[in-house]
C-alpha positions as CSV (number, residue, x, y, z in Angstrom):
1,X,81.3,112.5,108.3
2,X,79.5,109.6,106.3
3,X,81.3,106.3,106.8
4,X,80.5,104.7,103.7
5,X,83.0,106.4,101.6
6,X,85.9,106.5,104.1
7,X,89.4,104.6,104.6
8,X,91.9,104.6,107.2
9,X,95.4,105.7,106.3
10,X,98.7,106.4,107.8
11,X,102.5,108.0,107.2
12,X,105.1,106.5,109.2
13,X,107.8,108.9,109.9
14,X,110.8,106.5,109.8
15,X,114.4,106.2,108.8
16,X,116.7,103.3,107.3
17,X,118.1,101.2,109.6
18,X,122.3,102.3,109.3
19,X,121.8,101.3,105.8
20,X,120.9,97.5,106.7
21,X,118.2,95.9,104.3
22,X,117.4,93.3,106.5
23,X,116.8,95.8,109.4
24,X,115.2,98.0,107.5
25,X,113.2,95.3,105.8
26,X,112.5,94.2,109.4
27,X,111.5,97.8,110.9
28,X,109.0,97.9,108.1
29,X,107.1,95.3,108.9
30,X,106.9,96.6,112.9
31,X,105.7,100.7,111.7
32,X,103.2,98.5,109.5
33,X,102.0,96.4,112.2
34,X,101.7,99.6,114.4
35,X,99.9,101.0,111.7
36,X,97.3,98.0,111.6
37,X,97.0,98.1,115.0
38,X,95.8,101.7,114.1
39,X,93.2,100.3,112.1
40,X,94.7,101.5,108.9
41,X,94.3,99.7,105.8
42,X,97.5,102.2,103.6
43,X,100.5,103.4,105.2
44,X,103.0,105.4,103.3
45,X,106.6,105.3,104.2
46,X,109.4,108.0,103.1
47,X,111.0,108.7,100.4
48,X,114.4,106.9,100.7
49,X,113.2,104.4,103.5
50,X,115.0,101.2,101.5
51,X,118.4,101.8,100.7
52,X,118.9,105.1,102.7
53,X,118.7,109.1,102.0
54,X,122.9,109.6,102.0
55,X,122.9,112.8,103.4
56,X,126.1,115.4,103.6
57,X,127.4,112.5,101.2
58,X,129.8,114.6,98.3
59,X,130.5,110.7,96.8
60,X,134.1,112.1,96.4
61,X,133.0,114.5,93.4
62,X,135.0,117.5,92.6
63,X,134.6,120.1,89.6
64,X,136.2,117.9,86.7
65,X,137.0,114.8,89.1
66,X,135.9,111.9,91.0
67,X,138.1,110.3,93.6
68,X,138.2,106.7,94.3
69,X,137.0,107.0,97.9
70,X,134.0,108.5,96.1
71,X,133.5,105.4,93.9
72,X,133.6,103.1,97.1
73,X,131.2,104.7,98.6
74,X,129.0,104.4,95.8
75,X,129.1,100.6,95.7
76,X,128.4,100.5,99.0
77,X,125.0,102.3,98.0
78,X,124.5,100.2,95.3
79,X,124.6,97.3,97.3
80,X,122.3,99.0,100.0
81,X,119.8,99.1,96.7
82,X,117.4,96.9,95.5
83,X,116.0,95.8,92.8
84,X,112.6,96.0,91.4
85,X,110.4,94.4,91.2
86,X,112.5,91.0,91.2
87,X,114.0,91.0,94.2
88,X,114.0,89.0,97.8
89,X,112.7,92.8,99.4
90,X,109.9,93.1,96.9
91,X,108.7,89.7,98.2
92,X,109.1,90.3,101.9
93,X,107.5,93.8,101.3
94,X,104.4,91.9,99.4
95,X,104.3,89.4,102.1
96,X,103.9,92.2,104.8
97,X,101.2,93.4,103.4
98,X,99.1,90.1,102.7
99,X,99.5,89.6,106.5
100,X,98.7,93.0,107.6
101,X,96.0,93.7,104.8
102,X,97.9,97.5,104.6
103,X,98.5,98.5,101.2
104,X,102.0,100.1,101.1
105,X,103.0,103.0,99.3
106,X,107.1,102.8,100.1
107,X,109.8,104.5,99.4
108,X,113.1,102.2,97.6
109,X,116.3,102.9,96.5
110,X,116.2,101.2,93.2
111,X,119.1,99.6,90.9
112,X,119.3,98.6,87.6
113,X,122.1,97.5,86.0
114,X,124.5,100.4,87.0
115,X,122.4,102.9,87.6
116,X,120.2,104.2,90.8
117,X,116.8,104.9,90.7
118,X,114.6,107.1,93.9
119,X,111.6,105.2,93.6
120,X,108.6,104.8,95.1
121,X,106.4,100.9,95.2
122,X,102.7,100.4,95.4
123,X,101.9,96.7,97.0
124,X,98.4,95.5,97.3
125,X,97.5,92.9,100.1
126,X,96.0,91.0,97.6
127,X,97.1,91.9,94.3
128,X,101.0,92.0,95.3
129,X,103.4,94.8,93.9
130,X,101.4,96.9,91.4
131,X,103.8,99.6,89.9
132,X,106.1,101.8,90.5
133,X,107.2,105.8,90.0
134,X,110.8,106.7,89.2
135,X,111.8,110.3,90.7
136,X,112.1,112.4,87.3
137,X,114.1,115.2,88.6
138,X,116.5,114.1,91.4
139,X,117.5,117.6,93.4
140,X,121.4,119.4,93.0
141,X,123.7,116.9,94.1
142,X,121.2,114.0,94.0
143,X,121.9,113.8,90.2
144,X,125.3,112.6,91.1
145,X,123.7,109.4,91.9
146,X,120.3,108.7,90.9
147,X,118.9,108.2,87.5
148,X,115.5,110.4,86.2
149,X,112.6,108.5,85.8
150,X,110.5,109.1,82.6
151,X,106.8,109.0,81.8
152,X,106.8,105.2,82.0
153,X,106.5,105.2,85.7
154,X,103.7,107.6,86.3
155,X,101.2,105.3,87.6
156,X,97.9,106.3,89.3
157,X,96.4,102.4,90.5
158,X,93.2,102.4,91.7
159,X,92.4,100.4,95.0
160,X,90.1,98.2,96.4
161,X,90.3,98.6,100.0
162,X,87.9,96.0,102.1
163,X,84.9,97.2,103.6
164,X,84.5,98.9,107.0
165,X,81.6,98.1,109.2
166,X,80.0,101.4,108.7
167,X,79.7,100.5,104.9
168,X,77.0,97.9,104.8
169,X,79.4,95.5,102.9
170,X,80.3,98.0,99.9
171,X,84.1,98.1,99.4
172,X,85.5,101.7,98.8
173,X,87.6,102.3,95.6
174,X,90.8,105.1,95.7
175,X,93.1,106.4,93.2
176,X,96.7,106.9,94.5
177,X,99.5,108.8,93.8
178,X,103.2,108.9,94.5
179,X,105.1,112.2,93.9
180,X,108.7,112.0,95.8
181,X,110.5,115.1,97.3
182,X,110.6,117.9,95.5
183,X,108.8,117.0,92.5
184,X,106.1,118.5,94.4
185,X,107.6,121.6,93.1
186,X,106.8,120.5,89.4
187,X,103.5,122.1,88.7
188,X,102.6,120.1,85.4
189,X,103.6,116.7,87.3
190,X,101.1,117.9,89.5
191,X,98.7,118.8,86.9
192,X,99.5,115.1,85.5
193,X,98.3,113.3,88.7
194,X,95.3,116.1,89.4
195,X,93.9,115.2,85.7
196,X,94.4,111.2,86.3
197,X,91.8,111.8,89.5
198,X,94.0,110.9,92.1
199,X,92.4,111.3,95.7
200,X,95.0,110.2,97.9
201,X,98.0,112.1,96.8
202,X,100.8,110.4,98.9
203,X,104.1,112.5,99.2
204,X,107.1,110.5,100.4
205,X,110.1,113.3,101.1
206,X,113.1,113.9,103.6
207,X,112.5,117.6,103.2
208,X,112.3,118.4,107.3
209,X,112.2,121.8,106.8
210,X,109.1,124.4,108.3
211,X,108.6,125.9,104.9
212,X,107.7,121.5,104.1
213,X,104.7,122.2,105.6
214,X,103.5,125.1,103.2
215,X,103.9,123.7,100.3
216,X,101.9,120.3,101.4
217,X,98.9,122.9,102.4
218,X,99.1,124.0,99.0
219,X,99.0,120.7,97.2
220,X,96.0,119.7,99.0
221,X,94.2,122.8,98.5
222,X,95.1,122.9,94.7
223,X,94.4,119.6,93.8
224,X,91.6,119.1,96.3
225,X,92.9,115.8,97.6
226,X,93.7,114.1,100.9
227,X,97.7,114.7,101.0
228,X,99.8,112.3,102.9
229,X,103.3,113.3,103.4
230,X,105.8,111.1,104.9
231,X,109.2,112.5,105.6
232,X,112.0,110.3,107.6
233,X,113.3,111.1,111.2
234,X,116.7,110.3,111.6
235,X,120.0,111.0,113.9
236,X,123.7,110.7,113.1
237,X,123.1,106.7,115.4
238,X,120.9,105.8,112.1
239,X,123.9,106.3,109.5
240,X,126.9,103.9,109.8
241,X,129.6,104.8,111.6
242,X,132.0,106.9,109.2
243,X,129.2,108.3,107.2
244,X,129.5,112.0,106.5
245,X,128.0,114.3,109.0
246,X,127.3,118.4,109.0
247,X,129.7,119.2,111.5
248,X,132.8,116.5,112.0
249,X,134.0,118.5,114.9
250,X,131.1,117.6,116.7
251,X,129.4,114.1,116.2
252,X,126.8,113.1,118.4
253,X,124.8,109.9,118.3
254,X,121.5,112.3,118.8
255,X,122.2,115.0,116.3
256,X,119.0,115.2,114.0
257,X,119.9,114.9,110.1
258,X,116.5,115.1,108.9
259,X,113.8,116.4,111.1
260,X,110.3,115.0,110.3
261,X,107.5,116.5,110.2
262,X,105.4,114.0,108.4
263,X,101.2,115.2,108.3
264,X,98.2,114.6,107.0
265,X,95.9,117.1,105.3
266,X,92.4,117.1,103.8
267,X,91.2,118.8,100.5
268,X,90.6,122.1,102.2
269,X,93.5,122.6,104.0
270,X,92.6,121.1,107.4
271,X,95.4,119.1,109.3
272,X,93.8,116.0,110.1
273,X,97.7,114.3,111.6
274,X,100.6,115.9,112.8
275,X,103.1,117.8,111.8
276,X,105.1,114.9,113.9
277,X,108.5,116.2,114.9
278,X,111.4,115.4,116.6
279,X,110.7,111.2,116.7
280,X,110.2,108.7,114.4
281,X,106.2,107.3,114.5
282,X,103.2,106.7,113.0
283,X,100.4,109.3,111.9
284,X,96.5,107.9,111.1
285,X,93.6,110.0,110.3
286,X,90.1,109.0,108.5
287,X,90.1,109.8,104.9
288,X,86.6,110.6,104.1
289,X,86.5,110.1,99.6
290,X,83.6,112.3,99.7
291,X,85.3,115.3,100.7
292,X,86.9,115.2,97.6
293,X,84.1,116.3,95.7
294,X,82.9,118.7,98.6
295,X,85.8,120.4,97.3
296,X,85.7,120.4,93.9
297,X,82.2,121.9,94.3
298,X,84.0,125.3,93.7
299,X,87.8,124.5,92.8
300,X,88.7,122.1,90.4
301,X,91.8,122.7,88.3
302,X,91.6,119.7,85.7
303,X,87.8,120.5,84.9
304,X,85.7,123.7,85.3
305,X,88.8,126.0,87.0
306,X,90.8,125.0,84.0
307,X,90.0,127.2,80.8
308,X,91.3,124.7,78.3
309,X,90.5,127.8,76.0
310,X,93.7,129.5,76.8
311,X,95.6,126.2,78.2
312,X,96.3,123.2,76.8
313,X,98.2,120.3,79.0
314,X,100.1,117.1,77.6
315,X,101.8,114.4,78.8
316,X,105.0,113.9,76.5
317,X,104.5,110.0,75.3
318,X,108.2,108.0,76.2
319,X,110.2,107.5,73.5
320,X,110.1,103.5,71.8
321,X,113.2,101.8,72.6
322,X,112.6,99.5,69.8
């Protein structure tokens, strides 16, 4: 594997802190230092990680009615939130990477005004918060609470990430993606970020099941990029203490709600981290940019796999709100 061309990444499989921003904000800044210590210069976090995946929440919703224990519980999430990219957690978020040098690629629950947002951040060491992408499909019942994000927030930054020793002073330069959750089940999303040349496809999810792991195979094969999923770990101790739980009958501090099984995978298909189950903690692999193209050598489906003959692809423009 040449050096030259190559970066050192991580997923941290990690949950939100009983929905506490300042432990949370707190715990991040520990899985990054881990991370660095790992010699990574990008970590992704989960989907979720600030502000807190509400799982077995209902939010008091019935058919045709919404009770009022339903709307408490919803400010209490809206206060878990944050907001972006103006608040006190942006700021602590850019300041932990300037110290580590880690990019960040995290997963935020975001408000603004009323409304909740499943978002993911991009912060640069040096550059400070970059962007940010807005989940445009939340899942079933996660429409009850979260906004859709529109083609505003569809960013694909490329980085500049310091050189290694092996690289005789040349920095190396990556395109990164965010796609959250099950979005990853939206083919012309996918087809989006594949045609904007993103490298490192970075998938922030809470999606613990087995089948998880086919469908990240899939993407990296497809797409021919390094795929870096980072899915939270957490038990019923991680929720606060009357949050709702699968089974009331039977709560228990160590009952798993979301299971893991964070990974990393290159562009053909080889595991290169994990699957890391059953604990939270942090995943690193060389990324090697010049696999990328290894790949494409016989697949690429936004160039000479793509018959633009018989089909065309466009991304919708958003609507003016002048």
């Amino acid at each position: 594997m040449s050096r030259k061309n190559t970066i050192r990444a991580s997923v941290v499989q990690a949950c939100t802190a009983a929905f506490s921003l300042s432990d949370t904000l707190d715990k991040l800044e520990r899985f990054t230092q881990k991370a660095k210590a790992e010699g990574s210069q990008l970590a992704v976090f989960p989907e979720a990680f600030i502000g807190g995946y509400p799982k077995f929440s209902t939010f008091g919703v019935l058919m045709g009615e919404r009770r009022p224990e339903g709307r408490d519980e919803f400010l209490r999430y809206w206060n878990a939130a944050i907001e972006v990219p103006t608040s006190s957690a942006i700021a602590r978020i850019e300041e932990v990477s300037r110290e580590t040098g880690v990019f960040l690629v995290v997963g935020v629950i975001e408000k603004d005004i009323g409304t909740l947002y499943c978002t993911v951040v991009f912060v640069d060491p040096v550059k400070g918060y970059l962007g940010k992408h807005r989940k445009l499909q939340p899942t079933a019942m996660e429409r009850l609470v979260w906004g859709q994000g529109d083609a505003t927030t569809l960013p694909v930054p490329e980085v500049t990430f310091a050189a290694s020793p092996e690289s005789q002073g040349q920095t190396v330069k990556a395109k990164i993606s965010a796609t959250i959750c099950w979005e990853n089940y939206m083919p012309l999303l996918r087809t989006y970020y594949y045609s904007q040349g993103t490298q490192i496809y970075c998938a922030p999810t809470v999606d613990g099941r087995p089948v998880w792991q086919h469908t990240m195979h899939h993407i990296a094969l497809e797409g021919r990029c390094f795929v870096l999923a980072a899915c939270q770990f957490a038990q019923e101790k991680d929720y606060p203490a009357d949050h709702a739980v699968a089974n009331p009958e039977s709560r228990d501090p160590t009952n798993v709600v979301i299971a893991g099984g964070s990974v990393i995978i290159d562009p053909l298909g080889k595991v290169l981290a994990g699957p890391l189950l059953g604990e939270e903690g942090v995943l690193t692999a060389d990324v090697d940019l010049d696999e990328l193209i290894r790949g494409k050598f016989d697949l690429d489906v936004v160039g000479h796999y793509a018959r633009p003959d018989v089909f065309a692809f466009r991304l919708v423009p958003p609507r003016s709100t002048a």
